[in-house]
C-alpha positions as CSV (number, residue, x, y, z in Angstrom):
1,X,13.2,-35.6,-39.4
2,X,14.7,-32.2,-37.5
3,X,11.1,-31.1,-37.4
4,X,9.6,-34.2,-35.2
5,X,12.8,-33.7,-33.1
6,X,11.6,-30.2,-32.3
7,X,8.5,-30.4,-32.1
8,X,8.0,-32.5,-28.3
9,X,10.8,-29.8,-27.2
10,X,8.8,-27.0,-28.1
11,X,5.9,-28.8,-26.7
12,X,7.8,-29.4,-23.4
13,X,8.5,-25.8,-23.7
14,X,4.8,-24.4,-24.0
15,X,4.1,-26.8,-21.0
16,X,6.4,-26.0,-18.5
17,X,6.1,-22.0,-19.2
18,X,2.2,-22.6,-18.4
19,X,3.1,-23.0,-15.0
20,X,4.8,-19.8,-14.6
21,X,2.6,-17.2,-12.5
22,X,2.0,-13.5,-11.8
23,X,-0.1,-11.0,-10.0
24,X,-0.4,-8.1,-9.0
25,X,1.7,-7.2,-6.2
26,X,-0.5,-6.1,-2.5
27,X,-0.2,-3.1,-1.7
28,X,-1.3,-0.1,1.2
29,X,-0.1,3.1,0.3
30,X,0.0,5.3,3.3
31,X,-0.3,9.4,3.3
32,X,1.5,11.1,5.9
33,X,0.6,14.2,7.2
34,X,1.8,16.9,9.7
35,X,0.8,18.6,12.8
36,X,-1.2,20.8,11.0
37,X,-2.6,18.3,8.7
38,X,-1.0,19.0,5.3
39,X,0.5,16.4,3.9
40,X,4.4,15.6,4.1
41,X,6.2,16.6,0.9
42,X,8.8,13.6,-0.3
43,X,12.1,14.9,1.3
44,X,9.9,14.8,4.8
45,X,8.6,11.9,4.5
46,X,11.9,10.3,3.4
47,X,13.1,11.4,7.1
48,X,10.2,9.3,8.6
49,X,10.8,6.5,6.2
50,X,14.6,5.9,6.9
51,X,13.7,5.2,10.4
52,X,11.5,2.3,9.6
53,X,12.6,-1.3,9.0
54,X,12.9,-2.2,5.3
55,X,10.3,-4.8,6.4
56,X,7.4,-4.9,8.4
57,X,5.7,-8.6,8.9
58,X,5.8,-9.9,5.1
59,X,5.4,-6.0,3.6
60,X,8.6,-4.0,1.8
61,X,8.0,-0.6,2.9
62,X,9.6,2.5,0.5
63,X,8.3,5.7,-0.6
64,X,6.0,5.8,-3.6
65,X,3.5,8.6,-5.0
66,X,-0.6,8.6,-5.0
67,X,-2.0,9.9,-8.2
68,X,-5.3,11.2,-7.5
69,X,-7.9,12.3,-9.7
70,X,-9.9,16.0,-10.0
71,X,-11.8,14.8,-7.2
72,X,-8.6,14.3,-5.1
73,X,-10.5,11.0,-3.3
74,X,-11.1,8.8,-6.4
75,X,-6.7,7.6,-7.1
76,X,-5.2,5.9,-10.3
77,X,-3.7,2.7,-10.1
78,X,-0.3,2.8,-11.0
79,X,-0.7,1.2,-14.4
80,X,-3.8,3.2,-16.0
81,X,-3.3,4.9,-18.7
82,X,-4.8,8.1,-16.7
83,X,-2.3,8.0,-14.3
84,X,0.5,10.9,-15.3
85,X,-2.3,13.1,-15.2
86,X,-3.3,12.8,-12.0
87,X,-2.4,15.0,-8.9
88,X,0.6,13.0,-7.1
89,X,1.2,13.2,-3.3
90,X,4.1,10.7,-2.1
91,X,3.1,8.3,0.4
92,X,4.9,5.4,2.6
93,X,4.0,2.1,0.2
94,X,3.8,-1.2,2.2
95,X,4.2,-4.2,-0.2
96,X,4.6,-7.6,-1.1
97,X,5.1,-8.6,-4.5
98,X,6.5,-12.3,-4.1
99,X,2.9,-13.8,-2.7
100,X,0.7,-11.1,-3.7
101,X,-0.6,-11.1,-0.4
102,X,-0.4,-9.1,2.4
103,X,-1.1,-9.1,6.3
104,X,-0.1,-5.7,7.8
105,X,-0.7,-5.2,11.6
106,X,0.6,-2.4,12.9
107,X,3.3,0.0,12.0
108,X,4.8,2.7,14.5
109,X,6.1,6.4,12.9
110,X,8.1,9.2,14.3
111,X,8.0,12.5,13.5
112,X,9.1,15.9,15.1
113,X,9.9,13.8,18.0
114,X,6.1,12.4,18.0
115,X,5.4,8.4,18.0
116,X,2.5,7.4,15.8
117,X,1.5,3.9,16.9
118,X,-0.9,2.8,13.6
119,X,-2.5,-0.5,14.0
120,X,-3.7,-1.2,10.4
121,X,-5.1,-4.7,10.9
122,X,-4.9,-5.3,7.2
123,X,-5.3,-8.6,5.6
124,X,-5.0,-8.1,1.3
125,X,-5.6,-11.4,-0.7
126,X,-5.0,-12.3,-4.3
127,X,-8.6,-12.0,-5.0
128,X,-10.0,-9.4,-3.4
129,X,-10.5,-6.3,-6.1
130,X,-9.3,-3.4,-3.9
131,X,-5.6,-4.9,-3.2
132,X,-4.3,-1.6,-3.1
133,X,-6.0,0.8,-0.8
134,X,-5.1,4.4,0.0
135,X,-5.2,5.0,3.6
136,X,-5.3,9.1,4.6
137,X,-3.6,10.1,8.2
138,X,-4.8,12.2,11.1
139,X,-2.5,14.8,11.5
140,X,0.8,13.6,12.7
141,X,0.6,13.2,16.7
142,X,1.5,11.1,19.6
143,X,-0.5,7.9,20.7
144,X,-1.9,4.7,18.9
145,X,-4.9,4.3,16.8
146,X,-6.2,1.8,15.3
147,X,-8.3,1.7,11.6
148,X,-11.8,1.1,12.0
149,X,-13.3,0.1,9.0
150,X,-16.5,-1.3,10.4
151,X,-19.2,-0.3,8.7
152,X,-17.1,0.7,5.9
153,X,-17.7,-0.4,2.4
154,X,-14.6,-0.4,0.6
155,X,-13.9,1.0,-3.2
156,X,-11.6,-0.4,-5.5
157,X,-10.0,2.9,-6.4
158,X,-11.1,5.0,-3.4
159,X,-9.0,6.9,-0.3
160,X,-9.7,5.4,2.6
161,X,-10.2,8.4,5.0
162,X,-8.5,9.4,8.1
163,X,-11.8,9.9,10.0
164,X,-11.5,6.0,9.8
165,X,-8.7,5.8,12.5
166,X,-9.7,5.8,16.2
167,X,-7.6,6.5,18.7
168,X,-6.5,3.5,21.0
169,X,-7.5,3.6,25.1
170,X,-4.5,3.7,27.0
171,X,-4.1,0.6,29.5
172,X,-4.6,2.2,33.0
């Protein structure tokens, strides 16, 4: 008789788990580099992160690290296997985790008393494959560019390069 009692309970159980849901979160790691082009280590990039807002449109931003293959354009996702043995380089991570979706417009950086003015135009879906992309910087200067990818055939797995960005007219 205790066994037919918990039996529709564990049923019940089994049924309303099914509804539970998860994916993996959106994601645009961004690599930040200076003047001269090399790329900021963490403790500089931390300065340019602390002056962000913890949230842009529906993206967390933080600081993460890139691991990057031999070829140093192909990267690791964070959860392959491969990853620890990749070169790391930190980068500015702009996420959301709670929809798995992401619309990322434009972000605006300061460094070295120089405004970067990026306008990213970024729309990530929860079915698209390459929901994490890898976007490389011009070196760090003043103005506003925008990310052309036009033309552009994008790779699950592969750095998005900074010869992409175009720089922005400014109104006369």
């Amino acid at each position: 008789m205790r066994h037919l009692i918990w039996l529709p309970l564990l049923v019940l159980l089994l049924v309303k788990c099914s509804y539970a849901q998860s994916c993996n979160p959106a994601s645009l790691y961004y690599i930040v580099r200076d003047e001269k082009g090399k790329v900021l280590s963490r403790a500089e990039l931390t300065s340019t992160y602390e002056q962000l807002p913890r949230q842009i449109g529906d993206a967390n931003t933080s600081i993460a690290e890139v691991s990057f293959t031999p070829d140093g354009e192909t990267y690791y996702w964070p959860e392959d296997a491969e990853w620890e043995k990749g070169t790391k380089l930190p980068a500015l991570l702009f996420a959301n985790a709670s929809t798995c979706t992401m619309n990322l417009n434009e972000v605006t950086l300061k460094y070295h008393d120089k405004e970067m003015r990026l306008v990213f135009g970024m729309n990530i879906s929860r079915t698209q494959d390459d929901r994490r992309p890898v976007i490389d910087s011009l070196p760090f200067q003043n103005g506003a560019f925008k990310l052309d990818l036009m033309g552009f055939t994008p790779s699950r797995d592969k750095r998005i390069p900074a010869t992409r960005w175009k720089r922005l007219k400014r109104p006369s």
